[in-house]
N, C-alpha and C positions, 0 to 999 in steps of 0.2 A: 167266185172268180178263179179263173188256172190260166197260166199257161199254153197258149198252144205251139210247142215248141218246131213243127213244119216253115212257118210263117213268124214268129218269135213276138207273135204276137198277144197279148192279153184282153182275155175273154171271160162274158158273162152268161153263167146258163139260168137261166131266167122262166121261173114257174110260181105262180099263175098270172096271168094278162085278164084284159078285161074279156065281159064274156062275149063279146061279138068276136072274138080269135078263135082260132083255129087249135081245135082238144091238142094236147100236149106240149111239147119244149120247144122254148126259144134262144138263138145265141147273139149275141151281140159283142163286136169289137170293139173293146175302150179305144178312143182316139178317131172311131173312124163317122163320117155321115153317111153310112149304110143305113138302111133297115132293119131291123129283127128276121133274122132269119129261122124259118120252121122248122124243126129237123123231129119234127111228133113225137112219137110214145107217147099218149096219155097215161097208161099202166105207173109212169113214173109220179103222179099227181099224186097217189097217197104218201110216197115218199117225198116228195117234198113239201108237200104240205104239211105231214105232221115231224117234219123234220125240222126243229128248232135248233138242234146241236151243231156242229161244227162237222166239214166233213174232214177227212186225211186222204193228202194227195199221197199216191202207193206208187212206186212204178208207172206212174203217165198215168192212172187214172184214179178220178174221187171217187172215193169210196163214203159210204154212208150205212148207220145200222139200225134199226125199230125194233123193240123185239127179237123176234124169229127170221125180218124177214131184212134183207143185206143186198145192197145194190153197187153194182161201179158202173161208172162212165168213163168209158176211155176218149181222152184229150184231145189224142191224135185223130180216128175216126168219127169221134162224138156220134160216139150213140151208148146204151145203154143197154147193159145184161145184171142178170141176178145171178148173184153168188150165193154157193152153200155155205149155211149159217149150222153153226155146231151146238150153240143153243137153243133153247123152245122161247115160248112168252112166257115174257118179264123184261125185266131195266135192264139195257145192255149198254156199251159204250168201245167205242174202236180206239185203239191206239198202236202206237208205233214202235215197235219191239228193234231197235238198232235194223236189221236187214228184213225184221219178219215183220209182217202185219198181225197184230193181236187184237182177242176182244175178249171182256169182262162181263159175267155174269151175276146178279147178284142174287143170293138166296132169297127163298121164297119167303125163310123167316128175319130176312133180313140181318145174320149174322156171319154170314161169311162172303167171298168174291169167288168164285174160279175165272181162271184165267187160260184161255188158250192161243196158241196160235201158227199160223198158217203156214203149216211145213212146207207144200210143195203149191206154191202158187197156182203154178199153170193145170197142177190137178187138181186146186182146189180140198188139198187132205189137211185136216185140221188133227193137233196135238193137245192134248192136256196138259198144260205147266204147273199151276199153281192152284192151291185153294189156300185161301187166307182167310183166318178167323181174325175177325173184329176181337181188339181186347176188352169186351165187358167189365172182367171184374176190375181192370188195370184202369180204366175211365171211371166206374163205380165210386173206386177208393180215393181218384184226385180230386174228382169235383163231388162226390158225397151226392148224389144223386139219383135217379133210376136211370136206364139207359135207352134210349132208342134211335141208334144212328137213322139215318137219312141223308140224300145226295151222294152217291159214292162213287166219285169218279177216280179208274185209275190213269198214272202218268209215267210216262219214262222217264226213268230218273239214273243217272249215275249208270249205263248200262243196262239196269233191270226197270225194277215197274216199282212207285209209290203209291199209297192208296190214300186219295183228297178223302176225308170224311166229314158231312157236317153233324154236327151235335149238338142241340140245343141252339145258343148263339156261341160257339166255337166252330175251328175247325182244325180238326186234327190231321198227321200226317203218322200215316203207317205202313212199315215196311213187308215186306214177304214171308214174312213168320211172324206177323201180326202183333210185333212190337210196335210201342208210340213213338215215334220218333219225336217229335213236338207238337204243341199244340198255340192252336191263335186264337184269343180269347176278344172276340170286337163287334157288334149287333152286324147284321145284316153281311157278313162274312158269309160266304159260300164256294164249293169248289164247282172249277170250270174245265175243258179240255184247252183250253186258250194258253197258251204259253208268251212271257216277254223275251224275245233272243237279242242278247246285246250286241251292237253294232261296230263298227269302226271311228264311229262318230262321237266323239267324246260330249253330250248334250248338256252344256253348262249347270243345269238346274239339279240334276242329280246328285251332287254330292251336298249340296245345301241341304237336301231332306234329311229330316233326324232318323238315326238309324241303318243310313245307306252304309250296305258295305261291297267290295267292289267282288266281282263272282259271289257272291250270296245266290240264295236258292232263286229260282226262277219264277217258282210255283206260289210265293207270294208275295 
């Protein structure tokens, strides 16, 4: 769902349809008894199809990342181009750098992230920021264990970037020089790119819950 700010109105881009339709994308207006309208690229089917993630609205357009290979759709024209992708294949994930658009790579041996992002949009020239190592022997020593993260999503946090990591049934939180910042110990806990932003709406039920406090971390 985005935005289409010409018209102010919200829309859905919509893949895949049943298969008597027509190969690639369709838009639809919330609110409206139009039709689905065809605006094609099939090329776009493998990205949305194996795109289970979340995408990041950038500058008017969603942005989405697989691997190696990095897609936008811009809002306004609705249509669809490929972006230069500064990583190869493996696990990647996009996020939202304050003005820059970033994205996370994770090691092959599963122990560190780099992190880059996207200096000059309209050229498309990508920057090197960060590579963070996972703290091994600093997780080793609290939970006495072997280590092997898994899930590692990064998030903006505070200006810079946090690293969601899961581990075992925990999930840690770690900063950019690959200290713990804390950790959440609860089955089936996992990190997401999903964020909760608080409202203007004070929703009764929330301070009833144990542990609510008020600006506390977002991220869990």
């Amino acid at each position: 769902m985005y935005p289409h700010l010409p018209t102010g109105e919200y829309r859905l881009l919509l893949y895949p349809l049943p298969p008597e339709a027509q190969g690639g994308s369709y838009i639809f207006t919330l609110g409206s008894d139009q039709q689905l309208r065809h605006i094609g690229f099939p090329e776009a089917k493998e990205l949305l199809l194996r795109f289970s993630t979340v995408s990041i609205l950038f500058r008017g357009n969603l942005h989405w990342c697989i691997r190696n290979l990095m897609m936008a759709f811009d809002t306004t024209a609705e249509s669809f181009r490929q972006v230069r992708s500064p990583v190869g294949p493996g696990y990647s994930n996009l996020i939202e750098m304050g003005d820059m658009l970033g994205i996370s790579s994770l090691s092959d041996a599963a122990a560190s992230v780099n992190i880059w992002v996207l200096q000059d949009y309209e050229a498309e020239v990508w920057t090197f920021k960060y590579r963070v190592e996972f703290p091994v022997a600093e997780t080793r020593e609290q939970f006495g264990k072997s280590v092997h993260f898994r899930n590692v999503v990064a998030v903006p946090w505070d200006g810079d970037v946090l690293l969601l990591i899961k581990f075992d049934d925990c999930l840690l939180q770690v900063d950019i020089h690959g200290k713990m910042v804390s950790s959440f110990r609860r089955r089936g806990l996992g990190p997401t790119n999903l964020q909760i932003k608080q409202t203007l709406v004070q929703h009764a039920f929330f301070p009833t819950l144990e542990g609510y406090v008020v600006n506390s971390s977002p991220l869990v």
